[in-house]
C-alpha positions in Angstrom: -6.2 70.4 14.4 -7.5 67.1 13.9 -10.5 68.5 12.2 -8.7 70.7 9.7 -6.4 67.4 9.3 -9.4 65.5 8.1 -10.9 68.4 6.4 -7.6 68.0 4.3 -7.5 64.4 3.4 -11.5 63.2 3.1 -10.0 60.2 1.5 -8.4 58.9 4.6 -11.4 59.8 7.1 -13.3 58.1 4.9 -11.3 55.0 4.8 -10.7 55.6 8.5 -14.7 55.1 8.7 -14.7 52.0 6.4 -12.2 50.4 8.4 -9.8 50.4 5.6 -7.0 51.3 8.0 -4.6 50.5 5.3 -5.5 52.7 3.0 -6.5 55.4 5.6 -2.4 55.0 5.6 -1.7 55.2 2.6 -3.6 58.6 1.8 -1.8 59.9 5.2 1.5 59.2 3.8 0.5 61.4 0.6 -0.6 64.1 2.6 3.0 64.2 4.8 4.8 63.8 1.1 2.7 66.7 -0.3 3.1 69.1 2.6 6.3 67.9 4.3 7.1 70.0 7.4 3.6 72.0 7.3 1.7 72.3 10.7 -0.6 69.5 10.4 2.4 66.8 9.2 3.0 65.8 13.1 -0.5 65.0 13.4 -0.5 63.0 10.0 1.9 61.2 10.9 0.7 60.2 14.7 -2.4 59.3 12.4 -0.8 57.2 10.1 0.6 55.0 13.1 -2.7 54.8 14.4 -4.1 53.5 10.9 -0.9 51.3 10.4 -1.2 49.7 13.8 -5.2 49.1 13.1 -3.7 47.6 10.2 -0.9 45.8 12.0 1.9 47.1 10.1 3.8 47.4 13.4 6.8 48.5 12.0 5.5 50.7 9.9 3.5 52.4 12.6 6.6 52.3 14.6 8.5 54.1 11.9 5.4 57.0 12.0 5.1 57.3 15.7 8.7 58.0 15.6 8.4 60.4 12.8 5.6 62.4 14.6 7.7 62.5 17.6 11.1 63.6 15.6 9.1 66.6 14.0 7.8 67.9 17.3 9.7 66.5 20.4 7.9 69.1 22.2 4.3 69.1 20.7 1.0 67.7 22.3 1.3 64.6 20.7 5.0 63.7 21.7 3.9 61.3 24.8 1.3 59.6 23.0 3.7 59.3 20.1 6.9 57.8 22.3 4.4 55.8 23.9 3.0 54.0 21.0 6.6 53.7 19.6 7.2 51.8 23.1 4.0 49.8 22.7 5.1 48.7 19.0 8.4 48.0 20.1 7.6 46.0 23.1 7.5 42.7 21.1 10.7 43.3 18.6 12.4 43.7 22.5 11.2 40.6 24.2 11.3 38.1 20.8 15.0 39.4 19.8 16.2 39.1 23.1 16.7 42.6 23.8 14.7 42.8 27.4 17.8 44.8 28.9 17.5 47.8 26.2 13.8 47.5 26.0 13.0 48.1 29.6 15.8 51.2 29.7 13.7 52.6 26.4 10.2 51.9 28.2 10.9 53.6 31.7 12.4 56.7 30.3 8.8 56.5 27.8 7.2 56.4 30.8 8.7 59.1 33.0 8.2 61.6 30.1 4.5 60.3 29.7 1.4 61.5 32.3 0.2 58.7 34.5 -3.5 58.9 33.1 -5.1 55.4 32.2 -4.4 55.1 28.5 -4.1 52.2 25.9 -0.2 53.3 24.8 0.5 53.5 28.6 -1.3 49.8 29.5 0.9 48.1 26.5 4.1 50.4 27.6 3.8 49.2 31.2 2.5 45.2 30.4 5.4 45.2 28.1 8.0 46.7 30.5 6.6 44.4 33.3 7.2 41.3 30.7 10.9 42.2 30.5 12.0 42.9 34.1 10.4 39.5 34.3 12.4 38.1 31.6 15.4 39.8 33.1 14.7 38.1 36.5 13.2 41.4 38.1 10.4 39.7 39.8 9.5 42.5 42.1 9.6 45.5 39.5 8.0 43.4 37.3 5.3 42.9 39.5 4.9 46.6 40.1 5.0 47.0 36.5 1.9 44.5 36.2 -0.1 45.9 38.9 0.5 49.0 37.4 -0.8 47.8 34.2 -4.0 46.0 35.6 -4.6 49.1 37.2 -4.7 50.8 33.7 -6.7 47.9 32.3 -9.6 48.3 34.7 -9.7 52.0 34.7 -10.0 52.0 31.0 -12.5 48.8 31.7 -10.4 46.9 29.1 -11.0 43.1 29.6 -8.3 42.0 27.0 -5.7 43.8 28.8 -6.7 42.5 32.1 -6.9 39.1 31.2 -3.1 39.3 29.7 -1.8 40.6 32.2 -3.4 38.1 34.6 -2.4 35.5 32.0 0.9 36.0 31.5 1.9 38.0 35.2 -0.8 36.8 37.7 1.4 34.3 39.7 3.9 37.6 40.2 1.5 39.2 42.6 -0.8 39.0 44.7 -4.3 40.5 43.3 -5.4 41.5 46.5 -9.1 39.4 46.1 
């Protein structure tokens, strides 16, 4: 699919390549305009929220994710796509003061999701474990951490393990 996707638009792989994840974007967005509902407009769409969160248009690759998702609740890309909403949420939550509704949202995203070690599902579960904190939920929170870390390391990410030990490594122990 993804082939025939790129096959399609040579403008955005190309700009995809270059790094221009902005304009990788932008000729996404043409290609959902000019074949709106097709078979490959779920997979645009995931793509432009990759290329707009490269970019870091969060909303904007919020408002795709969500858009892939809409068009095929049921389709292979669905958890990645709710997960990545989650993930680009996760800050409007925590620096609007919506912990409460954000940590309902995220453990519902991560029930539906698989428990492989992915980068949506590190952010979904750092972020989730930041707002049970900020709710006062010290012991799901630091589930929610550990759970992260163990992401992090699986996916031998050292960003993500350092902000999670950062910002949650006084809520448990790390078993040294």
């Amino acid at each position: 699919v993804l082939a025939n996707l790129i096959d399609d638009t040579p403008h955005a792989k190309a700009k995809m390549d270059a790094g221009d994840f902005a304009g990788a974007a932008t000729a996404l967005t043409a290609f959902t305009q000019n074949y709106p509902g097709g078979p490959l407009t779920g997979e645009a769409q995931f793509l432009q929220g990759e290329a707009l969160s490269q970019s870091g248009d969060t909303t904007g690759a919020a408002k795709a994710y969500l858009a892939a998702f809409s068009g095929a609740p049921e389709g292979p890309r669905a958890p990645a796509s709710l997960l990545r909403l989650g993930a680009a949420l996760g800050r409007f939550w925590r620096m609007r003061g919506h912990p409460r509704e954000g940590l309902s949202w995220l453990e519902r995203v991560l029930a539906l999701s698989a428990d492989d070690a992915t980068t949506a599902r590190g952010h979904v579960l750092e972020t989730a474990g930041r707002l049970a904190h900020d709710l006062g939920q010290s012991a799901y929170a630091e589930r929610l951490s550990a759970a992260a870390l163990e992401v992090w390391r699986a996916l031998e990410d050292q960003r993500g393990q350092a902000r999670v030990l950062e910002v949650g490594g006084h809520l448990f122990d790390l078993g040294a």
